[in-house]
N, CA and C atoms as a LAMMPS dump frame, in Angstrom:
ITEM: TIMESTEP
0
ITEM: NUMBER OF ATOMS
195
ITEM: BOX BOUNDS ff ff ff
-5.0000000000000000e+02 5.0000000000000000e+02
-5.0000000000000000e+02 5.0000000000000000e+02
-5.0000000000000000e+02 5.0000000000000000e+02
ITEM: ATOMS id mol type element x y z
1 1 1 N -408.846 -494.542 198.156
2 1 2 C -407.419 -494.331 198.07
3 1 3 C -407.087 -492.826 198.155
4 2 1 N -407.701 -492.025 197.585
5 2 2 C -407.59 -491.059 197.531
6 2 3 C -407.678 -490 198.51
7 3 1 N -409.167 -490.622 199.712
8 3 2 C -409.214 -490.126 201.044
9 3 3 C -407.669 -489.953 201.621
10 4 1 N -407.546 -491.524 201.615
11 4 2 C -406.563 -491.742 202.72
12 4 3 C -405.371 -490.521 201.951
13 5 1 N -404.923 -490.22 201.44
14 5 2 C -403.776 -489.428 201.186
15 5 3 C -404.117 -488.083 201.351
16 6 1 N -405.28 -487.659 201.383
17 6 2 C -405.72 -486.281 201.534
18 6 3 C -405.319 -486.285 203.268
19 7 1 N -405.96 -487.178 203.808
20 7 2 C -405.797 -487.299 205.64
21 7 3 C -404.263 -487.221 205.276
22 8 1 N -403.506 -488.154 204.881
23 8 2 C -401.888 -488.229 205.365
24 8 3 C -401.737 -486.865 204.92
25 9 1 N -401.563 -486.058 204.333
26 9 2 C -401.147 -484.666 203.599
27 9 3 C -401.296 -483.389 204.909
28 10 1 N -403.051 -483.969 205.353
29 10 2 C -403.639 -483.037 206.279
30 10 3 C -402.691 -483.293 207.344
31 11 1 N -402.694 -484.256 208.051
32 11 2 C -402.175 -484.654 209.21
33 11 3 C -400.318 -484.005 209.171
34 12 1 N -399.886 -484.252 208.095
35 12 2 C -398.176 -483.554 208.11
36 12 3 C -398.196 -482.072 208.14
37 13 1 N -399.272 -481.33 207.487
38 13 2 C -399.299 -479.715 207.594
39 13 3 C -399.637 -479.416 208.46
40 14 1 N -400.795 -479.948 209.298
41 14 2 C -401.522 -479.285 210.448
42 14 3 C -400.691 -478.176 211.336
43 15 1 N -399.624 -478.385 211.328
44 15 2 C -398.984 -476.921 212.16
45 15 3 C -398.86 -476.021 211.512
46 16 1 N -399.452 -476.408 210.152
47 16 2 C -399.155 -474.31 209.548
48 16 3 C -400.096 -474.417 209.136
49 17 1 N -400.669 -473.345 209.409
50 17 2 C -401.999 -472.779 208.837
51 17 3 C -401.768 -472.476 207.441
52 18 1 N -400.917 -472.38 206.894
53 18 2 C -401.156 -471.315 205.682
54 18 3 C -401.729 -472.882 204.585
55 19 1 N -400.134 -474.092 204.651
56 19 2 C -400.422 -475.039 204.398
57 19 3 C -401.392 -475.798 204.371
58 20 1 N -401.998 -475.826 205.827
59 20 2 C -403.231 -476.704 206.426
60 20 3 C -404.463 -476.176 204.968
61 21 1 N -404.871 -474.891 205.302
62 21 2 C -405.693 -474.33 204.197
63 21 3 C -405.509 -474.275 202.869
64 22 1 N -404.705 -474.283 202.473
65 22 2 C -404.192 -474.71 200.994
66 22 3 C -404.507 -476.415 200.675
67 23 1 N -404.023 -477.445 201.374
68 23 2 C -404.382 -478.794 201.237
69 23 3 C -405.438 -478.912 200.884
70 24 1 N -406.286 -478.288 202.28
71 24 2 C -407.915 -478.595 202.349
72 24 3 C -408.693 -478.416 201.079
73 25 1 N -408.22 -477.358 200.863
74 25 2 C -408.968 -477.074 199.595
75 25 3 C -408.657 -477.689 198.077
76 26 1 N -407.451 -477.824 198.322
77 26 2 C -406.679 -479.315 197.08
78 26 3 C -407.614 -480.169 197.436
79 27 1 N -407.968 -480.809 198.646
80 27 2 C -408.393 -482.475 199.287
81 27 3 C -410.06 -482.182 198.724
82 28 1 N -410.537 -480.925 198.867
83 28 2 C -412.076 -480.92 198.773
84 28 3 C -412.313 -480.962 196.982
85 29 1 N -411.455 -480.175 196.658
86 29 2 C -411.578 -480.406 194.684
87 29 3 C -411.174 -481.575 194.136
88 30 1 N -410.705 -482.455 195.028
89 30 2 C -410.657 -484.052 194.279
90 30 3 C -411.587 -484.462 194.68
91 31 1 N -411.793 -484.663 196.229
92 31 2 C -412.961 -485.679 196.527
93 31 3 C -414.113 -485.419 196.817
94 32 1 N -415.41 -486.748 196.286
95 32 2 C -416.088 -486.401 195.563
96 32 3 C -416.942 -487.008 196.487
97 33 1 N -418.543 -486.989 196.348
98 33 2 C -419.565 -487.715 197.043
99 33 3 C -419.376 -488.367 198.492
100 34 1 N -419.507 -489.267 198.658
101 34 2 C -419.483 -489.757 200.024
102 34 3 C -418.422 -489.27 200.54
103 35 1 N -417.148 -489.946 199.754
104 35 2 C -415.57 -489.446 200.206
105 35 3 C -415.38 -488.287 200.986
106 36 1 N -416.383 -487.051 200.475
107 36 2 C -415.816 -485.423 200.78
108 36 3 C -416.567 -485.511 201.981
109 37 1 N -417.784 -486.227 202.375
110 37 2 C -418.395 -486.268 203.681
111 37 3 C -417.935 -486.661 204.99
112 38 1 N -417.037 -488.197 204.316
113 38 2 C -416.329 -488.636 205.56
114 38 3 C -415.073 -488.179 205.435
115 39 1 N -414.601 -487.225 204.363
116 39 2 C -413.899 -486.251 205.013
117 39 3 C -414.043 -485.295 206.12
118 40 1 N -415.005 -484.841 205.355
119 40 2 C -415.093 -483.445 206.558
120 40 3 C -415.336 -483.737 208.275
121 41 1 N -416.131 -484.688 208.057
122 41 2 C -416.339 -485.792 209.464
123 41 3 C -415.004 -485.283 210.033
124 42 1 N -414.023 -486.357 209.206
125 42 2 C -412.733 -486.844 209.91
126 42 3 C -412.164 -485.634 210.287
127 43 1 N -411.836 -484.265 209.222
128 43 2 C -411.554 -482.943 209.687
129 43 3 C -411.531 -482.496 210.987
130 44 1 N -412.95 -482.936 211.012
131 44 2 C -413.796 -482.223 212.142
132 44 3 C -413.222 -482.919 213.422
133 45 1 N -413.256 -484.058 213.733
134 45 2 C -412.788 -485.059 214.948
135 45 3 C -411.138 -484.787 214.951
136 46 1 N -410.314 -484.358 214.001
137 46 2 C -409.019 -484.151 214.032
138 46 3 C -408.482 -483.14 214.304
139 47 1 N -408.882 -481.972 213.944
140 47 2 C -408.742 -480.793 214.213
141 47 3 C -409.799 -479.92 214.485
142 48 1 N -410.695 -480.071 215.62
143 48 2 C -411.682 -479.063 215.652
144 48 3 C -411.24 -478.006 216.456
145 49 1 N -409.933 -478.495 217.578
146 49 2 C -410.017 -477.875 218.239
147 49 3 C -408.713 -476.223 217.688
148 50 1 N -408.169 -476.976 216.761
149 50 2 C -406.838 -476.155 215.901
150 50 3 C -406.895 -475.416 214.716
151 51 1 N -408.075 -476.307 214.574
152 51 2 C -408.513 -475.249 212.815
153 51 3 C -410.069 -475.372 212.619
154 52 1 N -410.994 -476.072 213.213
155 52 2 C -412.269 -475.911 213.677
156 52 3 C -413.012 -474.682 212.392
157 53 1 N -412.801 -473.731 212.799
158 53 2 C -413.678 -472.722 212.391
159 53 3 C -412.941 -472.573 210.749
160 54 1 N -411.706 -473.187 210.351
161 54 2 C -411.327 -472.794 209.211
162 54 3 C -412 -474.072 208.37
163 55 1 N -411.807 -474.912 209.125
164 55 2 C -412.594 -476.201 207.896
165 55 3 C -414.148 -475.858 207.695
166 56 1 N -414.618 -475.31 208.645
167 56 2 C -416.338 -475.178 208.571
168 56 3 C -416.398 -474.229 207.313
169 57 1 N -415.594 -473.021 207.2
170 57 2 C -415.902 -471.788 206.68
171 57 3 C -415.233 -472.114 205.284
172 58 1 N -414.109 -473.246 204.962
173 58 2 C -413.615 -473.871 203.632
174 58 3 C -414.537 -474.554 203.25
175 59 1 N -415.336 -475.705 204.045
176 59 2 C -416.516 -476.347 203.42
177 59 3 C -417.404 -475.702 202.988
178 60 1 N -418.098 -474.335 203.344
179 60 2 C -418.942 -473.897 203.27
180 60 3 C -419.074 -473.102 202.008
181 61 1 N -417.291 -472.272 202.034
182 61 2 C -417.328 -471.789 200.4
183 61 3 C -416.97 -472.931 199.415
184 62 1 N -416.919 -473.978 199.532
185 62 2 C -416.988 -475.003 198.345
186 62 3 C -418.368 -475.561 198.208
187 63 1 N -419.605 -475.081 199.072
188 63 2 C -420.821 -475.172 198.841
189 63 3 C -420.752 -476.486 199.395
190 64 1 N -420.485 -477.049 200.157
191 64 2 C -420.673 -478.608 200.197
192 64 3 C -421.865 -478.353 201.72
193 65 1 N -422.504 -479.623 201.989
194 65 2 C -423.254 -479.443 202.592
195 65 3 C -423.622 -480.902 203.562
């Protein structure tokens, strides 16, 4: 349940960056184990080509792996 509202949140900001990066990092401090994986997945297939290098470099300082 919780995925899915992090995606709806992501998907309405995506045109502002400032927003987009602020969410992400709300969406990554809730979700947890598998969830944060097939997050980042989904991130990745949704916006690689618009924010790409900002989700890699947000995952990376939340240590996730």
């Amino acid at each position: 349940m919780m995925l899915e509202l992090c995606k709806k949140v992501l998907l309405r900001v995506s045109t502002n960056r400032k927003l987009f990066v602020r969410e992400l990092k709300k969406s990554i401090r809730h979700l947890k184990g598998d969830d944060l994986q097939k997050f980042k997945v989904w991130c990745l297939e949704q916006f690689k080509h618009s924010h790409g290098k900002t989700i890699e470099r947000t995952f990376r300082n939340y240590a996730f792996t």
